[in-house]
C-alpha positions as a Markdown table, in Angstrom:
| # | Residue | x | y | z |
|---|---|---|---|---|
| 1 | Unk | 0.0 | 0.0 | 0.0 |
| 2 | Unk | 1.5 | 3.6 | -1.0 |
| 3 | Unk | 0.2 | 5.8 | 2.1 |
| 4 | Unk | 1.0 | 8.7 | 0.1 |
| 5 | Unk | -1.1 | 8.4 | -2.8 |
| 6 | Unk | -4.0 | 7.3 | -0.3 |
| 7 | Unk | -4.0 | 11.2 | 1.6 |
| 8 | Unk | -3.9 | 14.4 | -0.4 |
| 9 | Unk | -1.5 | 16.6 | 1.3 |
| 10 | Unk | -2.8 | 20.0 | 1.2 |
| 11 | Unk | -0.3 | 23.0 | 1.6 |
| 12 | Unk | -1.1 | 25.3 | 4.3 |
| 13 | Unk | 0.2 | 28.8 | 5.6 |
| 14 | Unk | 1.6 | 28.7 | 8.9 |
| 15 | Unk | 4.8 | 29.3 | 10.5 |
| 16 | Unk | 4.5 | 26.3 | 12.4 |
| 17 | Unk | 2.6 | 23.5 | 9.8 |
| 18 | Unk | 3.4 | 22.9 | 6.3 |
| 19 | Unk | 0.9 | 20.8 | 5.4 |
| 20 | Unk | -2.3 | 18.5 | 5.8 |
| 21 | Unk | -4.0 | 15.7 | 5.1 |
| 22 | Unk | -6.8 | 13.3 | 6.1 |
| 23 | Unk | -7.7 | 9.8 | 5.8 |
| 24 | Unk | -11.4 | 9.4 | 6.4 |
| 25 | Unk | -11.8 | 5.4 | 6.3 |
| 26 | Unk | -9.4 | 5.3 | 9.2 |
| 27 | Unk | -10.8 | 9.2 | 10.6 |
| 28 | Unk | -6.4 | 10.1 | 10.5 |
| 29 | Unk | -5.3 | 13.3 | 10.4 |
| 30 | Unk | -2.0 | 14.0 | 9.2 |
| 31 | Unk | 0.4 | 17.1 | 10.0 |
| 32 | Unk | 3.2 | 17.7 | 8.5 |
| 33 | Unk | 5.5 | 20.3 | 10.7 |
| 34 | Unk | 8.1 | 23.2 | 9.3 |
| 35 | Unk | 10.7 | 21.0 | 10.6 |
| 36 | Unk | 9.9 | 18.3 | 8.4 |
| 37 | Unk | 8.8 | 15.9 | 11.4 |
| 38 | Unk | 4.9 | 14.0 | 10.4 |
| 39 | Unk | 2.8 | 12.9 | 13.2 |
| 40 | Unk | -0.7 | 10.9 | 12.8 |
| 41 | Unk | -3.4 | 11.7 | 15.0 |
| 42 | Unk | -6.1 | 8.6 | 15.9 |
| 43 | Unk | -10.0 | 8.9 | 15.5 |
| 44 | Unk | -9.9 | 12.2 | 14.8 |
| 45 | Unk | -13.2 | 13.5 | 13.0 |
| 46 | Unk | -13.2 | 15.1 | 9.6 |
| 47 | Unk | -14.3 | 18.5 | 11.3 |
| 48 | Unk | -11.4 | 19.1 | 12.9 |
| 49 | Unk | -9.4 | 18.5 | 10.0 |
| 50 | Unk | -11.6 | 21.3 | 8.0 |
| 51 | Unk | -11.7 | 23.6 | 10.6 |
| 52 | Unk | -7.5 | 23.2 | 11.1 |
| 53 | Unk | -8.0 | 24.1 | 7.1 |
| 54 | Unk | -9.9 | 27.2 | 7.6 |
| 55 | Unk | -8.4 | 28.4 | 10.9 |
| 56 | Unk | -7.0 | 31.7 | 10.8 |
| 57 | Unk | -3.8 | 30.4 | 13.2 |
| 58 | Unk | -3.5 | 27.0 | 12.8 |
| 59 | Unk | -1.5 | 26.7 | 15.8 |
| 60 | Unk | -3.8 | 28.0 | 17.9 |
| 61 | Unk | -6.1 | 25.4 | 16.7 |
| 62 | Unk | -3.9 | 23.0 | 16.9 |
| 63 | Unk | -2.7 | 23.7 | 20.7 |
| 64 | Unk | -6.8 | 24.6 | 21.5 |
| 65 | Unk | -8.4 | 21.1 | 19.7 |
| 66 | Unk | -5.9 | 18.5 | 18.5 |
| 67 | Unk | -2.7 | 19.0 | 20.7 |
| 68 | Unk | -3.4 | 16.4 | 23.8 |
| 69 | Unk | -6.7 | 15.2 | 22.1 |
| 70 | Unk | -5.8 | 12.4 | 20.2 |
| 71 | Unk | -3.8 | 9.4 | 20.6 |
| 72 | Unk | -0.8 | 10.2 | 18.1 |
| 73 | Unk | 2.2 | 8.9 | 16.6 |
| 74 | Unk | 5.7 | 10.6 | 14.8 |
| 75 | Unk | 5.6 | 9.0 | 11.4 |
| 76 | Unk | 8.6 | 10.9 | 9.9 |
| 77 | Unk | 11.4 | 12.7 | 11.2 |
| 78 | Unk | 13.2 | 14.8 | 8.3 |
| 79 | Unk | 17.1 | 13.7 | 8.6 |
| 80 | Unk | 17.1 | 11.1 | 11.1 |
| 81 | Unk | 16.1 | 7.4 | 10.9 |
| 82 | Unk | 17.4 | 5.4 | 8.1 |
| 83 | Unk | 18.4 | 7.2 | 5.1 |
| 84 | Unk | 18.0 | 4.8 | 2.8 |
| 85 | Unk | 14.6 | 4.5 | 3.7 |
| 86 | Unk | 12.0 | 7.2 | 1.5 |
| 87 | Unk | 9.4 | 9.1 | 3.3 |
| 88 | Unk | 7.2 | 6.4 | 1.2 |
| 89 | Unk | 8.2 | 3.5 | 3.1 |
| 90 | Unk | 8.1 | 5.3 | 6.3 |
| 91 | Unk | 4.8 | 5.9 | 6.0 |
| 92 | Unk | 3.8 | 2.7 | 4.4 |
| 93 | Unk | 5.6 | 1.1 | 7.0 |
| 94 | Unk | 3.4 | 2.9 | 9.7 |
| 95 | Unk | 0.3 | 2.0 | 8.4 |
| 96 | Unk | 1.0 | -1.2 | 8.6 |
| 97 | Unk | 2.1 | -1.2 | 11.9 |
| 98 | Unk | -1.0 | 0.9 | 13.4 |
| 99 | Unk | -3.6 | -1.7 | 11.3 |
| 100 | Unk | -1.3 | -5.0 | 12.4 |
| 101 | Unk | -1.9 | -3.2 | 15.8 |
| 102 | Unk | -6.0 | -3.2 | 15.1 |
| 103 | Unk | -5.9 | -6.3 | 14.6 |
| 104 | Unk | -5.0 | -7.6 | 17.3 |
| 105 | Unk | -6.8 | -5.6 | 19.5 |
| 106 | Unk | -10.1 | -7.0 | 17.4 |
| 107 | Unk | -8.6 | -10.6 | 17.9 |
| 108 | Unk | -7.8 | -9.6 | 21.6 |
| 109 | Unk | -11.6 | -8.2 | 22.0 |
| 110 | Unk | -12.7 | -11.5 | 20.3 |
| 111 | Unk | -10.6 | -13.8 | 22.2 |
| 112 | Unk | -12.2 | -12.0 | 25.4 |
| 113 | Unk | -15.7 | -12.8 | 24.2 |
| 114 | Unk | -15.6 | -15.9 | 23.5 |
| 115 | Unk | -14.0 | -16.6 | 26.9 |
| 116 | Unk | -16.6 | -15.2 | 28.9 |
């Protein structure tokens, strides 16, 4: 799976973000910072996304409704890690992990059921 052609990164102006993007079969946002660093954020709902979009400072939107909200995850940091490795397969690479990780919660949850 090629996690980048699954979002559409959209650019935004901020001194803090450089960009955007939102999976909504999986309700993930995506933030891309200056720095070059990606984190996911879990469950989040498609409104927060649009109104990061359409926020006049987006980082006072993010420190007032996503920052500390959301179960999260750094998916890229620009420099470090493996440099062999693209931004591509980082990603890839961390979706797989987060829906290997739903699984077994759902086989953990099913496990627990048919135990009781």
């Amino acid at each position: 799976m090629v996690v980048l052609s699954a979002v559409e990164w959209v650019s935004v102006e901020s001194g803090l973000f450089a960009a955007a993007a939102y999976r909504e079969g999986t309700r993930q946002l995506y933030l891309q910072f200056r720095d070059g660093k990606i984190y996911r954020y879990f469950e989040c709902p498609v409104s927060v996304y649009q109104e990061f979009l359409t926020a006049e400072s987006k980082g006072r939107y993010f420190s007032q409704h996503i920052r500390n909200r959301f179960r999260h995850e750094l998916i890229y940091r620009s420099g470090n890690g493996n440099p062999s490795e693209s931004l591509e397969q980082q990603l890839s690479n961390s979706v797989l992990l987060a829906e290997a990780r739903a699984a077994q919660k759902r086989d953990a949850a099913h496990a627990a059921g048919v135990q009781d």
